[in-house]
SENU-298063 format. One line per field, with one value per residue: x, y, z of N, C-alpha, C in turn; residue in one letter; residue number from 1. Coordinates in steps of 0.2 Angstrom, whole numbers. Example, Ala and Ser with C-alpha at 12.3 -4.5 7.8 and 13.67 -1.06 7.14 Angstrom:
// SENU-298063
n.c1: c(66;64)
n.c2: c(-28;-11)
n.c3: c(39;35)
ca.c1: c(62;68)
ca.c2: c(-22;-5)
ca.c3: c(39;36)
c.c1: c(66;64)
c.c2: c(-16;0)
c.c3: c(39;39)
residuo: c(A;S)
num: c(1;2)
This chain:
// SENU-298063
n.c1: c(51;44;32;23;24;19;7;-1;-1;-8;-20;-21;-23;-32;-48;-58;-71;-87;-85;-75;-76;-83;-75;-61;-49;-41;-41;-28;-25;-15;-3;5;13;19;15;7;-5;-24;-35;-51;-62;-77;-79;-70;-73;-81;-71;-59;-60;-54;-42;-36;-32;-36;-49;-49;-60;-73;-78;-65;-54;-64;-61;-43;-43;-51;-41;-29;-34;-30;-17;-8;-2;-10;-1;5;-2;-14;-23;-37;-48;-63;-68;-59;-62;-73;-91;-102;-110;-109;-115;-119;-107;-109;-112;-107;-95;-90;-84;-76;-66;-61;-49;-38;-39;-36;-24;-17;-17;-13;1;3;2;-7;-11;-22;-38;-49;-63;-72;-90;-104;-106;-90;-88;-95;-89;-78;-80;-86;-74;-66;-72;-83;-99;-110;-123;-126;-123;-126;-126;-114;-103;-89;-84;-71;-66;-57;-51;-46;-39;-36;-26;-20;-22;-30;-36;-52;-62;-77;-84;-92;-94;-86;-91;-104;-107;-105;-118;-125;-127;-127;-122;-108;-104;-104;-95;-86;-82;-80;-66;-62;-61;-61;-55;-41;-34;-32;-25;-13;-7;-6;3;14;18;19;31;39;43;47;62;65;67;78;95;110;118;114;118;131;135;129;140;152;152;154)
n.c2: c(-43;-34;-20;-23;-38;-41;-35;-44;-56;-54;-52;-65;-72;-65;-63;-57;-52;-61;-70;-76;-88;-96;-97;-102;-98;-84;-68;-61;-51;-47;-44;-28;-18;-7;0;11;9;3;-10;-14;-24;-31;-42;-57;-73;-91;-99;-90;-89;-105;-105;-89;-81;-67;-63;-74;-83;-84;-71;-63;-68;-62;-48;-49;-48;-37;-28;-31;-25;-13;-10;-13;-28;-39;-41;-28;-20;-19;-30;-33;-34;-24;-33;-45;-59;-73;-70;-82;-91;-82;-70;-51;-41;-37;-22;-19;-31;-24;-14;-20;-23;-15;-8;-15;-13;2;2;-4;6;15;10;6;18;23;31;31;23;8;6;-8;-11;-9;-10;-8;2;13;11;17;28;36;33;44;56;59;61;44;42;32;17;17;29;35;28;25;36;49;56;65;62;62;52;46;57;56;60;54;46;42;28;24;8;-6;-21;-36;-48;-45;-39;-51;-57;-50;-45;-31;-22;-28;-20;-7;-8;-12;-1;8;5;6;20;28;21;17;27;32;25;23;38;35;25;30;39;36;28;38;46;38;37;51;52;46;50;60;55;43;38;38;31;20;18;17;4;-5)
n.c3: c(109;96;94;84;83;97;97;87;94;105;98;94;109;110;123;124;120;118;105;106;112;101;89;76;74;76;65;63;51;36;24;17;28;26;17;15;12;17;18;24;30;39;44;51;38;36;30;32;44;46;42;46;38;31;20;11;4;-6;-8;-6;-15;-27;-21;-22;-38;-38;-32;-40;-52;-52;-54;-43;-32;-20;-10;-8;-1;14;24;33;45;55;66;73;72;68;68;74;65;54;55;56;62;81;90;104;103;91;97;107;100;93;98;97;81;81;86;75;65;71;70;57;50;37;23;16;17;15;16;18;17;24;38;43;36;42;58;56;49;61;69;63;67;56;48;45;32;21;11;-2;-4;-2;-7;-15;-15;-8;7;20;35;50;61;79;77;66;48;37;19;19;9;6;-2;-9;1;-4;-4;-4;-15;-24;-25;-27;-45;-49;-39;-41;-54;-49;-39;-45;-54;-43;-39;-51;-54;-43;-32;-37;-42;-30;-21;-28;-26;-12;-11;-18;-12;2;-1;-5;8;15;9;9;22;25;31;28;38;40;27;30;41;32;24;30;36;24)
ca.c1: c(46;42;27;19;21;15;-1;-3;1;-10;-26;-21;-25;-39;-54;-62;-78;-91;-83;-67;-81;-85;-67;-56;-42;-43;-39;-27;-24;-10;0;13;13;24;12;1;-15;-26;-43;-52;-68;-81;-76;-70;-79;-80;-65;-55;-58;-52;-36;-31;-31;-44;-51;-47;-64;-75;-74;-57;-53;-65;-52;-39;-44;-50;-33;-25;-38;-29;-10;-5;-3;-13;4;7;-7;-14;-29;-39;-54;-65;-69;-54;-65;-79;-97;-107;-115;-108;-119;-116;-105;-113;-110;-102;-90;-85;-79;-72;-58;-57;-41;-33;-37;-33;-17;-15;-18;-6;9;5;0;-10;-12;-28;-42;-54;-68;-77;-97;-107;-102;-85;-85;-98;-84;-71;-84;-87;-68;-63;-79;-86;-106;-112;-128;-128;-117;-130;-126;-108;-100;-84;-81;-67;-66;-52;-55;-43;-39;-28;-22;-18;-25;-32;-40;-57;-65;-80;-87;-98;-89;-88;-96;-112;-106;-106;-125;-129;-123;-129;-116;-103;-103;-103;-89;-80;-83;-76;-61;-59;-62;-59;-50;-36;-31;-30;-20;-8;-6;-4;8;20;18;22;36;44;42;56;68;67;68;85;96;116;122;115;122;137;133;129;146;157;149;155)
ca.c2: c(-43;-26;-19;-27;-45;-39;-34;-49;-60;-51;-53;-73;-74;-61;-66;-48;-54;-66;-71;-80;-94;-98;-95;-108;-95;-75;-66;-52;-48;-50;-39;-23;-12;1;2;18;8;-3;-13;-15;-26;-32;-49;-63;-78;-97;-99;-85;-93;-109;-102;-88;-77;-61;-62;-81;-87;-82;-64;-62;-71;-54;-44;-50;-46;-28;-24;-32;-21;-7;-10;-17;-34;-40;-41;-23;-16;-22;-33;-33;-32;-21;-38;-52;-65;-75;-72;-86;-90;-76;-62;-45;-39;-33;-16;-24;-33;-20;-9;-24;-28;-10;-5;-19;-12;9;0;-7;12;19;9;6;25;22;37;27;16;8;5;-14;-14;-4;-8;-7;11;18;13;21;35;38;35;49;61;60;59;40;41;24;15;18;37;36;24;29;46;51;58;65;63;62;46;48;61;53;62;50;46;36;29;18;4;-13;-29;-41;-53;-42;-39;-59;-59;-43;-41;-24;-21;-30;-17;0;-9;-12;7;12;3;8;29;31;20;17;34;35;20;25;44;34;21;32;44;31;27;44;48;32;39;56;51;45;57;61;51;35;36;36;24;13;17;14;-6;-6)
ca.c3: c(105;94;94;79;85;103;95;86;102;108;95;93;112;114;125;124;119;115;98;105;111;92;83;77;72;77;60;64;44;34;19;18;34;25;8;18;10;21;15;31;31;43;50;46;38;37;26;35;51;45;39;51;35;28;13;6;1;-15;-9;-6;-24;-31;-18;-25;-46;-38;-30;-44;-58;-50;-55;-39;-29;-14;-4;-8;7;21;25;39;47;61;71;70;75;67;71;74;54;48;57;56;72;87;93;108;99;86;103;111;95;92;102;89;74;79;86;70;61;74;66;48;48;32;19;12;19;9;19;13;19;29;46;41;35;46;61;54;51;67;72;60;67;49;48;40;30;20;5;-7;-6;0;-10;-23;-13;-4;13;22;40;57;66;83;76;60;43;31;16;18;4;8;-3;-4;3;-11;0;-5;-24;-27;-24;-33;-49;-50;-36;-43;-57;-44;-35;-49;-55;-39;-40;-59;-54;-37;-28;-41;-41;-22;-20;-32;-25;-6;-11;-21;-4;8;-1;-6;13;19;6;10;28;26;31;25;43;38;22;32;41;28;21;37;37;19)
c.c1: c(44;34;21;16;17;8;-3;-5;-7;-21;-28;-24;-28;-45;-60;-70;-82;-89;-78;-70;-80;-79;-63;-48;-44;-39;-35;-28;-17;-8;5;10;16;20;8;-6;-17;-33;-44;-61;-70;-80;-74;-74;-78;-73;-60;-54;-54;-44;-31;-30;-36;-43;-50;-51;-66;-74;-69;-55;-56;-61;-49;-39;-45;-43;-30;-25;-33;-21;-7;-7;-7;-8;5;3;-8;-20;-31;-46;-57;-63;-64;-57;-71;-85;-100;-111;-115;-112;-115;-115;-109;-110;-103;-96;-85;-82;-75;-65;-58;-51;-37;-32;-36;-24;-14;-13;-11;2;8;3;-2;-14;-21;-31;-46;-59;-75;-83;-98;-104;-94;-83;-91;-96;-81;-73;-85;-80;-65;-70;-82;-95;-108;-119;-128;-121;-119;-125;-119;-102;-95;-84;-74;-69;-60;-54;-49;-43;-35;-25;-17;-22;-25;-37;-45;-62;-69;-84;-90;-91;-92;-91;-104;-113;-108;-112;-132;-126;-122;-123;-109;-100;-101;-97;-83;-76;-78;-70;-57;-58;-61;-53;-41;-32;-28;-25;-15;-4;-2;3;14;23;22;31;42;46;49;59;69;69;74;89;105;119;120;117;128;140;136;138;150;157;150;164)
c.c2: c(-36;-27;-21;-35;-45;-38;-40;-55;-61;-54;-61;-76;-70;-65;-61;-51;-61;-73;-74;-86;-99;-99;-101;-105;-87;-75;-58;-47;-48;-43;-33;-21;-8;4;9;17;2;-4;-15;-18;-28;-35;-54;-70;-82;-99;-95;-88;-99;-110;-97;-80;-72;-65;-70;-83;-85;-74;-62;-64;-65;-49;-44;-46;-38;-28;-25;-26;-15;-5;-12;-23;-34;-39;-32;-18;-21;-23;-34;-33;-29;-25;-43;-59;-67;-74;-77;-85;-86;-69;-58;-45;-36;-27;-16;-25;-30;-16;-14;-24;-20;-8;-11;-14;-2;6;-2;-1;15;17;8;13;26;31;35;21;15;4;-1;-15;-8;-4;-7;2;17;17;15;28;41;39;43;57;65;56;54;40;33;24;18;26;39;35;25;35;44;55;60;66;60;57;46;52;60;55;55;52;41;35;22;15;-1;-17;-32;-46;-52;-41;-47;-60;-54;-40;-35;-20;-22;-23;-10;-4;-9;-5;11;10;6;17;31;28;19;23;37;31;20;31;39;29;24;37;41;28;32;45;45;36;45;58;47;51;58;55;44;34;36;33;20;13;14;7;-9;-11)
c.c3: c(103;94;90;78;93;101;92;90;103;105;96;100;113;116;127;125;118;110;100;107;108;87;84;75;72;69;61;57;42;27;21;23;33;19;11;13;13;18;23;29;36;49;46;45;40;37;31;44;52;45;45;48;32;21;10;3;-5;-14;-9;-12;-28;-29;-21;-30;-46;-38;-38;-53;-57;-52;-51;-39;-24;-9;-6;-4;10;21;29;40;54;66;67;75;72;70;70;65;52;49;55;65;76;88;97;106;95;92;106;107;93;92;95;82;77;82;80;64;63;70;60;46;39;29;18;17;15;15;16;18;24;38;47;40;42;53;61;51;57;71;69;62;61;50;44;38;25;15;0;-9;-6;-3;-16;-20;-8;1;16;31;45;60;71;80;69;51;37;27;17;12;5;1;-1;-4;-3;-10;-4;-12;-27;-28;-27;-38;-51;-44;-35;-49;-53;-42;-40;-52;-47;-38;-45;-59;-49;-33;-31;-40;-36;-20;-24;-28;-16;-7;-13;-15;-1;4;-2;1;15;13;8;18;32;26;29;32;41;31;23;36;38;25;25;36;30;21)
residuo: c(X;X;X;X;X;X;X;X;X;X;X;X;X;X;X;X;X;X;X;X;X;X;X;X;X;X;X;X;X;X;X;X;X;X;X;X;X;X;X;X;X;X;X;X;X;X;X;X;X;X;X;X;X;X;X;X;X;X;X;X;X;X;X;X;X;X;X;X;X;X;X;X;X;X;X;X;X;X;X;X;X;X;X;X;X;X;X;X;X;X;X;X;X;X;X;X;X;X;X;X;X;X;X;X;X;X;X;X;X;X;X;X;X;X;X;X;X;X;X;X;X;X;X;X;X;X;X;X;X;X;X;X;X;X;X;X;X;X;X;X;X;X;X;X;X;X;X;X;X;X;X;X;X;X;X;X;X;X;X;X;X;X;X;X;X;X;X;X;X;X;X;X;X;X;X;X;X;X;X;X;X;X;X;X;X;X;X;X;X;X;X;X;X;X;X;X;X;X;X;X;X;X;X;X;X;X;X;X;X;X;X;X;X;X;X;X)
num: c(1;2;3;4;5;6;7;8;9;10;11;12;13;14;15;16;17;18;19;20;21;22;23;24;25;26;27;28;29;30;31;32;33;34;35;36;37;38;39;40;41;42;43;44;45;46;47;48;49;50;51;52;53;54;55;56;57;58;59;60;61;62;63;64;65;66;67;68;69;70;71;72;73;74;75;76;77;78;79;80;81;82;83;84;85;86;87;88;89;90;91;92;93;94;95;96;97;98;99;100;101;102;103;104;105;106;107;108;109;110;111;112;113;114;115;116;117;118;119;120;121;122;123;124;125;126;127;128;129;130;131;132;133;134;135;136;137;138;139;140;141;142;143;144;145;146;147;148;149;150;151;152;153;154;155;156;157;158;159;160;161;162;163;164;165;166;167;168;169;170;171;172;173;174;175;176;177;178;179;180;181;182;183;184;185;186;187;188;189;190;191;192;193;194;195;196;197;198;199;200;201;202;203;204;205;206;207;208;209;210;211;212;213;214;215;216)
């Protein structure tokens, strides 16, 4: 078993917290693991519980049109979230909770070694604020910036917006998210994908092209 299904194993039977109780399906997250861009929300919902998969209800559907606003596809990053387990009616996660499912998602950092985060909703970016020993004052203020900030030893880029959870119900943030999609995130998701993939080619080296030749 490689590493990537061992972790997943692992989240499918988690009984870390409170939250495996209530759950009809842990959500580990789904999309590339090699794109060096990940979207990292909250938790997962109704729908997402249902399924197994982030993002699929009416916010995940605006997910989706962002990413796509952007020149890419949905498969082309990685989707996930803090907490892989529904809360109870859709609360905001506990403290608790967000430390218990942690080790999952920096496990998940460790191996997709992501150039780019996009950090969806408050409790979303202001753990991965604190992972990266970067100071969170709110969204209002934060929201559409970049950030470069250290995770295990991993440099990244973090760029926190609202969850589209919160844009559906506030046109008035539906417009800012889009804006930051349109101005910020776009251009850092491009700069990380072309990165991550320059990096495998240049990471081949003359012995595996002789390799690959020999197997011809």
């Amino acid at each position: 078993m490689s590493e990537w299904d061992s972790l997943v194993n692992s989240i499918l039977n988690c009984k870390r917290c409170r939250l495996s109780q209530y759950r009809r399906n842990p959500v580990p997250g789904e999309g590339n693991v090699n794109a060096g861009v990940m979207f990292i929300g909250e938790a997962p919902g109704e729908k997402e519980d249902e399924t197994g998969r982030p993002f699929v209800g009416a916010a995940g559907k605006l997910l989706t049109e962002l990413i796509e606003s952007t020149g890419f596809k949905r498969g082309d990053v990685y989707i996930t979230n803090i907490v892989k387990c529904r809360p109870p009616g859709n609360r905001d996660p506990e403290d608790d909770e967000i430390e218990s499912c942690l080790p999952y998602l920096l496990k998940q950092i460790e191996l997709i070694k992501p150039r780019l985060i996009v950090a969806l909703g408050r409790h979303a970016a202001r753990t991965l604020f604190r992972l990266g020993g970067l100071k969170w004052v709110n969204m209002s203020m934060m929201h559409g910036r970049s950030y470069n900030a250290v995770i295990n030893g991993l440099q990244v880029v973090i760029i926190p917006t609202f969850h589209p959870a919160a844009a559906l119900y506030n046109p008035g943030l539906k417009d800012e998210l889009r804006r930051d999609f349109e101005e910020v995130i776009k251009k850092h998701m491009s700069q990380a994908i072309k990165a991550s993939t320059g990096v495998k080619a240049r990471d081949k080296t003359i012995l595996d092209f002789l390799n690959d030749s020999s197997r011809r």
